[in-house]
C-alpha positions as MATLAB code, in Angstrom:
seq = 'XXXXXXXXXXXXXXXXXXXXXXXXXXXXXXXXXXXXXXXXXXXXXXXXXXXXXXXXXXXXXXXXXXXXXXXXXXXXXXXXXXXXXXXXXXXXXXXXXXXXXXXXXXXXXXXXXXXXXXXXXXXXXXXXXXXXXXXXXXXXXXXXXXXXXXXXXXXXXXXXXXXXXXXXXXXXXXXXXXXXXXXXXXXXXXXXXXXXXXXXXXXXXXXXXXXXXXXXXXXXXXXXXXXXXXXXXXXXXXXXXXXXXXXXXXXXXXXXXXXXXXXXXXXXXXXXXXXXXXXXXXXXXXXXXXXXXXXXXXXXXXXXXXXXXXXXXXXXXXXXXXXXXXXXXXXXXXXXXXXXXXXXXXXXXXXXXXXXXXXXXXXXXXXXXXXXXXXXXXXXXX';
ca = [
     -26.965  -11.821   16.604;
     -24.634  -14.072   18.847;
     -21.326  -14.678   17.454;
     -21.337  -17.959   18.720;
     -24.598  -19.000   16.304;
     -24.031  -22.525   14.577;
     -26.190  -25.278   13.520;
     -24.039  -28.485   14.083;
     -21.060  -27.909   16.361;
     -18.062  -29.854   16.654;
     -18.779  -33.107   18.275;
     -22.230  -33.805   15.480;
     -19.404  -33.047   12.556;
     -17.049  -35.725   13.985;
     -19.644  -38.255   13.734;
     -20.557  -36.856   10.218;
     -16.814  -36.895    9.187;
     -16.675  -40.427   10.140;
     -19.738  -41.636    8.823;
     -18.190  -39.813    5.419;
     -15.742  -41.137    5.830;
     -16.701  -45.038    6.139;
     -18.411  -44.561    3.545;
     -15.418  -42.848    1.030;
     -13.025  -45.646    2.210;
     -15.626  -48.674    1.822;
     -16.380  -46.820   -1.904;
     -12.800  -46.712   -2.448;
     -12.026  -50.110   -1.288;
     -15.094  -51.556   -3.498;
     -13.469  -49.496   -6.932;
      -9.970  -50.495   -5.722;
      -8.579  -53.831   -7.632;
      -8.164  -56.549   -4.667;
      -5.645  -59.075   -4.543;
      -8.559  -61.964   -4.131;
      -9.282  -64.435   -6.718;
     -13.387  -64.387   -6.342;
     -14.471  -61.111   -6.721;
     -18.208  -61.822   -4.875;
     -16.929  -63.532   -2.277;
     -18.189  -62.357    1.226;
     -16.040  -61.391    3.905;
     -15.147  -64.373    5.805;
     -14.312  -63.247    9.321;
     -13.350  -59.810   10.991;
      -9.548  -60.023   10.184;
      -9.684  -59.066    6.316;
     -11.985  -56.592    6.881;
      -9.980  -54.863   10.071;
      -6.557  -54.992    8.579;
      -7.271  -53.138    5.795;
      -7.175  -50.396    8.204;
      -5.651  -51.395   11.397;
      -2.421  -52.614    9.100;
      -2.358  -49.345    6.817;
       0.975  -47.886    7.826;
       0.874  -44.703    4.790;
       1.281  -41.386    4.761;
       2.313  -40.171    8.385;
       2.115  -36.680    7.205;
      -1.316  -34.272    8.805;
      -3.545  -34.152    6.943;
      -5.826  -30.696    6.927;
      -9.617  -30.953    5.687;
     -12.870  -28.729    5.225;
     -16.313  -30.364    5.863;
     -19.127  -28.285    4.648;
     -22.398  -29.363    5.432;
     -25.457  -27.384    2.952;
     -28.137  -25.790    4.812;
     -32.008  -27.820    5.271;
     -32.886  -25.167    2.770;
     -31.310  -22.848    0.109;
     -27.542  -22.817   -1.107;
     -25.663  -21.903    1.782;
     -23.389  -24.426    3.996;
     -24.475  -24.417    7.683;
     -21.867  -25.991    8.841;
     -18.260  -25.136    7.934;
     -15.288  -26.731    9.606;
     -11.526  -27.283    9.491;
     -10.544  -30.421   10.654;
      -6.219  -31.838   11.350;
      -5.804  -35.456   11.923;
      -1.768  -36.190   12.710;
      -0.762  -39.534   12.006;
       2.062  -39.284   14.423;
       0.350  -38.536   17.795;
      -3.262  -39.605   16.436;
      -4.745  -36.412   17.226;
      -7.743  -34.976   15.685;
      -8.384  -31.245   15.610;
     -11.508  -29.184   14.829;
     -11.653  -25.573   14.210;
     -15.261  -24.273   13.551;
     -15.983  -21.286   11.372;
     -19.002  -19.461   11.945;
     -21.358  -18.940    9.180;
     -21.878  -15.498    9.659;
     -18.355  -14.734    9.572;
     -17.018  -12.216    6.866;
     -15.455  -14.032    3.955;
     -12.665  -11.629    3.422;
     -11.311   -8.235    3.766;
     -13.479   -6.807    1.073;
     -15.870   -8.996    0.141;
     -19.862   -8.189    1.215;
     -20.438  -11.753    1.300;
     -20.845  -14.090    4.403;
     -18.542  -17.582    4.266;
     -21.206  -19.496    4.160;
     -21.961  -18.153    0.840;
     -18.659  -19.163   -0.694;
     -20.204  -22.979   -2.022;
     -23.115  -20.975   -3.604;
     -20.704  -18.302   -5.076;
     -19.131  -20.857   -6.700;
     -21.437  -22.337   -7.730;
     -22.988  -19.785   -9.927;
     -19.361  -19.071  -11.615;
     -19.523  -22.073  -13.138;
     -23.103  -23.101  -13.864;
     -22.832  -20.873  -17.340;
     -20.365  -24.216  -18.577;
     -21.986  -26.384  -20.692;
     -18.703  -28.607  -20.426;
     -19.098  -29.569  -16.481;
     -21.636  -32.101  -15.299;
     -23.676  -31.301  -12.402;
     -20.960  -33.176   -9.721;
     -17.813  -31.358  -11.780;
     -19.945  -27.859  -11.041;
     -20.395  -28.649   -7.383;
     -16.527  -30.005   -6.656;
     -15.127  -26.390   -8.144;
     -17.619  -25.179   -5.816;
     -15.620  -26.764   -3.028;
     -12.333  -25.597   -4.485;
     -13.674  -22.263   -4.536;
     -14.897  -22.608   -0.962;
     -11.713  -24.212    0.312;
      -9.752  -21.543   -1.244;
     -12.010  -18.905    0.814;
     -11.569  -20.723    3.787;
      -8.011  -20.993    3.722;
      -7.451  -17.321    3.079;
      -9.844  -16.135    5.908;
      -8.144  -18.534    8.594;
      -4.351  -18.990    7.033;
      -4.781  -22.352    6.902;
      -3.487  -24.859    3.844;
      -6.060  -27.224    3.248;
      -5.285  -31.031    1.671;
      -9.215  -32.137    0.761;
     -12.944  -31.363    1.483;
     -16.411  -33.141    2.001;
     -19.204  -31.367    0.528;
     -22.315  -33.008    1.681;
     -26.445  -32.102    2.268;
     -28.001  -32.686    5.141;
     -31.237  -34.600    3.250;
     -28.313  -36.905    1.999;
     -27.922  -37.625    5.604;
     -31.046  -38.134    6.075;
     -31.721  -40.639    3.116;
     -28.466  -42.469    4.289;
     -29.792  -43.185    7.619;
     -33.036  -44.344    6.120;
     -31.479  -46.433    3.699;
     -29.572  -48.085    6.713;
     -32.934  -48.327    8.347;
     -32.767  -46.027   11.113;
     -30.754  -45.239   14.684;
     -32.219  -46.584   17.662;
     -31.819  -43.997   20.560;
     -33.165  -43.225   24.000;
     -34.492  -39.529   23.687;
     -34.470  -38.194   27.157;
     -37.359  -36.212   27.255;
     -40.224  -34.547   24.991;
     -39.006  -32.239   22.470;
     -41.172  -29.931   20.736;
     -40.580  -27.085   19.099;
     -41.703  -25.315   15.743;
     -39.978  -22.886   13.610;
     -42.157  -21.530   10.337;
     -39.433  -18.874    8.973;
     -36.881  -21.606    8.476;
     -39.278  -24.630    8.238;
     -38.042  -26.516   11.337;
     -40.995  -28.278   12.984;
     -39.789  -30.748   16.057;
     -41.815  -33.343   17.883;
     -40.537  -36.194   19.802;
     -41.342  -38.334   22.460;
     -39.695  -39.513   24.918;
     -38.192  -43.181   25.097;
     -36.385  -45.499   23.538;
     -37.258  -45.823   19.413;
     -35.748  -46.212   16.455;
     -35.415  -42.322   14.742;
     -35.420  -42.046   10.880;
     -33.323  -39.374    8.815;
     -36.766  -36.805    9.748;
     -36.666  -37.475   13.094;
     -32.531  -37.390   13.334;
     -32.610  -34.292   11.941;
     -34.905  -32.876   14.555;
     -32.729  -34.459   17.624;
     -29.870  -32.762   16.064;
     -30.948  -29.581   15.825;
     -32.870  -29.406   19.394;
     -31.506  -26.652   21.213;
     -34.582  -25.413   23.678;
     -37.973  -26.289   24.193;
     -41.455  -24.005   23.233;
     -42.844  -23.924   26.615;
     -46.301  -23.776   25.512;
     -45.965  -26.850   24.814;
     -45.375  -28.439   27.887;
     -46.141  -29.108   31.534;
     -44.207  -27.574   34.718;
     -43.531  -31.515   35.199;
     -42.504  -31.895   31.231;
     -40.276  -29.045   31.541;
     -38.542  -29.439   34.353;
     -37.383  -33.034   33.375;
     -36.124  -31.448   28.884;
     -34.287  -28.813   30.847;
     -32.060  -31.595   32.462;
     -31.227  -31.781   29.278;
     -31.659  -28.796   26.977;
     -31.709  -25.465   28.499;
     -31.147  -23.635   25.672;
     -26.734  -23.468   25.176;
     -25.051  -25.244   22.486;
     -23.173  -26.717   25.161;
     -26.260  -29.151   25.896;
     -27.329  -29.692   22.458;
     -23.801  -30.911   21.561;
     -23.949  -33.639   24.516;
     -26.764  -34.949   23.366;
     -24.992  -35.200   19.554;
     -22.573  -37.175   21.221;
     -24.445  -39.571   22.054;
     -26.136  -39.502   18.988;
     -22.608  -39.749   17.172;
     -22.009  -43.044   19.506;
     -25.532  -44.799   18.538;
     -24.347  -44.296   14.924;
     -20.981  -45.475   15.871;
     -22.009  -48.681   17.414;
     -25.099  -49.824   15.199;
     -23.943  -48.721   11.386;
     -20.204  -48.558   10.667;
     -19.154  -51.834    9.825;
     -16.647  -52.764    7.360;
     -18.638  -56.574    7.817;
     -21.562  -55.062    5.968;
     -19.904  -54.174    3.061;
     -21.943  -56.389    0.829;
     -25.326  -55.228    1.748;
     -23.993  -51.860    2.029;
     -23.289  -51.316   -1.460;
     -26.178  -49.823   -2.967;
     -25.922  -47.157   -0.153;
     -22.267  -46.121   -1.057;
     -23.370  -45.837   -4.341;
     -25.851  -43.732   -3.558;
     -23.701  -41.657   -1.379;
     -21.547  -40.746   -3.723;
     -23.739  -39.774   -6.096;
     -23.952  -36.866   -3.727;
     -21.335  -36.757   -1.452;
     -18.211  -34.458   -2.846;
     -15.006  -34.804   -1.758;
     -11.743  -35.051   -3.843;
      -9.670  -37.010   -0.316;
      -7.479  -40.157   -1.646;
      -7.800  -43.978   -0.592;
      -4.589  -43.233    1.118;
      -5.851  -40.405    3.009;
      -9.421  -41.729    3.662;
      -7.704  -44.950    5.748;
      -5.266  -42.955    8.104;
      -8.358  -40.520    8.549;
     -10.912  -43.086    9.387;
      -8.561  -45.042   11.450;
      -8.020  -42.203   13.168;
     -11.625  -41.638   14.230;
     -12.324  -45.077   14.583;
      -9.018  -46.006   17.200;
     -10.469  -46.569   20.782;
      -7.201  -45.263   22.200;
      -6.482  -41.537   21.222;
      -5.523  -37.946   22.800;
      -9.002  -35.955   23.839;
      -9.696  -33.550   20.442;
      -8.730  -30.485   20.188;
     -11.783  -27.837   18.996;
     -11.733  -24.476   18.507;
     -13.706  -21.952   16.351;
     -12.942  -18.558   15.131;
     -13.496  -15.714   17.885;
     -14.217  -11.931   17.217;
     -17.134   -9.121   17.486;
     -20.544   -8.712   15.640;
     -20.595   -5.909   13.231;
     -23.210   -4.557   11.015;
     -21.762   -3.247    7.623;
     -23.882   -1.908    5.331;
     -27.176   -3.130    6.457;
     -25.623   -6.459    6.602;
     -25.017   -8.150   10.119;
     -21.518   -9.891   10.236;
     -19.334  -11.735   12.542;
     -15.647  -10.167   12.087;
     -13.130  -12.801   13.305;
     -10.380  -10.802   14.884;
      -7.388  -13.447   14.764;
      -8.403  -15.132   17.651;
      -9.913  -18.574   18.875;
     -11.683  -20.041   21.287;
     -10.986  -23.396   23.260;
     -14.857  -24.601   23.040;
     -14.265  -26.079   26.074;
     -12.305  -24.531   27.970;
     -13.713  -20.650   26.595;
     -10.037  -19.714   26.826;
      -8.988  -17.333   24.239;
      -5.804  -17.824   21.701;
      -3.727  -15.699   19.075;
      -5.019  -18.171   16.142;
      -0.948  -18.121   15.050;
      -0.700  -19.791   18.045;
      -3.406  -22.671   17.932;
      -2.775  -22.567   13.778;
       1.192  -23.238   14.258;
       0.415  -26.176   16.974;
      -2.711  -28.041   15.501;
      -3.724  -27.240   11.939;
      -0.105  -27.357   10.372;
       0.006  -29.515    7.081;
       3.014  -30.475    4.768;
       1.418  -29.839    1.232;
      -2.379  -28.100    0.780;
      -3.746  -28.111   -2.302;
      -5.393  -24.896   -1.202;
      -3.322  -22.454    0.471;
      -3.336  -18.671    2.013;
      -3.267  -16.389   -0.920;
      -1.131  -13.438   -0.140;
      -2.741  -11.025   -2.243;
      -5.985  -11.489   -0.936;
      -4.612  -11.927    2.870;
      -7.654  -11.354    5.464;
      -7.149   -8.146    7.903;
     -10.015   -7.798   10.538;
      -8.707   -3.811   11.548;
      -8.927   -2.687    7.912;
     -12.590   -3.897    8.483;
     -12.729   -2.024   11.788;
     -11.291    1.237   10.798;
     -13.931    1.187    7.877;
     -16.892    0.222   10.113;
     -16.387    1.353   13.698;
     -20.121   -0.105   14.810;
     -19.298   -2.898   17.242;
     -20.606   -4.198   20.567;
     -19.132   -1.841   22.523;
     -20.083    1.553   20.681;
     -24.003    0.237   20.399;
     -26.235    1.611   22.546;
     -29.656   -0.216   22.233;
     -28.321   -3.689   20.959;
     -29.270   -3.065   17.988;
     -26.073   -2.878   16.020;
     -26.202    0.864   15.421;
     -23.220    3.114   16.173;
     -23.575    5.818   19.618;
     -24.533    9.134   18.516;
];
């Protein structure tokens, strides 16, 4: 098991925090009473859109949020990520948590099983809707998340990635040049991928399956054919995130609009009837100005470093309070990185001390790591 295993990395959840994002603040403008006397009017020209945001002058104050993204199938959230936007110098921060990672000192539980956890503590209420169920879900998760990494956290965005997909089909696709062929198929976790090369217009199916492309089945193409993905893809996460990137951009340039609000409507609606967040109108313009502004420092991202471990017939990843510069691969002490970039005035959710996170009390009880195996197979030395 690589420590380094994750679904969508940093650069895809920037373009998913924005397109959030967009969305939140054109659904909070829309519920918002405005100060115009004809309610259906139509935006006129680009100005009272724009200011809206490009005049918002509010809370100056970072702001510290968790994304979680639910898994293609099951309960679990594939994607988990802490994310600082400062007002001040406009930078944006990302610290990824691997879904593998160990929730806590003593729990047997993965992270990524903290939504579903939650979940199930309160489904036995008769007195929470299905939406109330799935935001004390996110508490619950935030609250896990902020113990593990010692991190206050202001909001969260709880969203699935087939609400992704029905979003971009309800905008009526992306149009993107795909590179090359990619084909690949999956049966355990249901991920089938086929596309060809070219310039086309990719539904929420077919988005899905550029974003997840890491490497290509070579039975499935020719020396020629595989040659020219391997430009591209040749197998490191490092690749795959490029080509999010651009992704991210296409979305960028075609969908988010404030001019479309009217037509948008019914799709904000219909986001958040499943999107989950509990961030404020205030909040949700300094963030999406600050991942709309042309002119900002490069972002910072990081995720959690440490060792694989298996415990109990369980295979972990035991973050060791360190973290890596994803581009850079330079290692921190997370104090360090956590002091400089993630820092936050308030939280709603912050580090419990009684159930503070200590990687060597995890060690000492498990000494089975990377360097004590001796077929790769997670298994202590004799």
């Amino acid at each position: 098991m690589k420590s380094v295993k994750i679904t969508y990395l940093c650069s895809c959840i920037c373009g998913l925090i924005l397109f959030v994002l967009g969305i939140t603040l054109l659904f909070n403008i829309k519920n918002t009473p405005a100060q115009v006397t004809d309610n259906n009017a139509t935006p006129s020209n680009a100005s009272n859109s724009f200011d809206i945001v490009e005049n918002y002058t509010g809370n100056m104050n970072p702001i510290n949020f968790l994304v979680l993204i639910k898994e293609a199938s099951g309960l679990n959230t594939d994607s988990i990520i802490v994310a600082n936007y400062s007002p001040e110098t406009r930078q944006i921060s990302l610290l990824t948590i691997p879904r593998d990672t160990k929730a806590s000192t003593r729990a047997s539980y993965k992270v990524n099983s903290a939504f579903y956890l939650g979940l199930n503590k309160n489904k036995a209420s008769d007195k929470l809707t299905e939406a109330e169920q799935k935001h004390k879900a996110a508490e619950h998760a935030a609250q896990i998340v902020s113990n593990l990494t010692d991190i206050k956290i202001d909001y969260y965005i709880y969203l699935e990635i087939d609400t992704i997909k029905e979003i971009i089909d309800r905008l009526g696709g992306v149009y993107f040049d795909v590179p090359a062929k990619l084909k690949y198929n999956d049966p355990t976790q249901g991920l089938h991928i086929d596309l060809e090369k070219g310039y086309q217009l990719l539904d929420g199916d077919k988005s899905e399956q550029l974003l997840r492309f890491r490497k290509p089945h070579t039975s499935y193409y020719t020396s020629k054919e595989l040659k020219e993905v391997k430009k591209y893809y040749d197998g490191s996460d490092l690749k795959r995130t490029e080509m999010q990137i651009r992704f991210v951009n296409a979305i960028i340039e075609q969908k988010v609009n404030l001019l479309d609000l009217p037509k948008l409507i019914p799709i904000i609606n219909f986001a958040f009837d499943h999107v989950i967040t509990n961030t404020s109108l205030s909040d949700t313009l300094s963030l999406f100005r600050a991942f709309t502004q042309a002119s900002r420092p490069e972002m910072n991202t990081y995720k959690l470093y440490g060792i694989d471990r298996r415990i109990n017939d369980a295979d972990f990843f035991i973050y060791n309070n360190t973290v890596e510069n994803t581009k850079t691969r330079e290692i921190f002490n997370s104090d360090e990185i956590i002091e400089k970039y993630f820092v936050t005035q308030s939280g709603k959710f912050v580090p419990d001390e009684d159930n503070h996170y200590d990687f060597q009390a995890i060690l000492r009880d498990n000494p089975s790591n990377e360097d004590t195996d001796s077929k790769g197979d997670n298994q202590d030395k004799p």
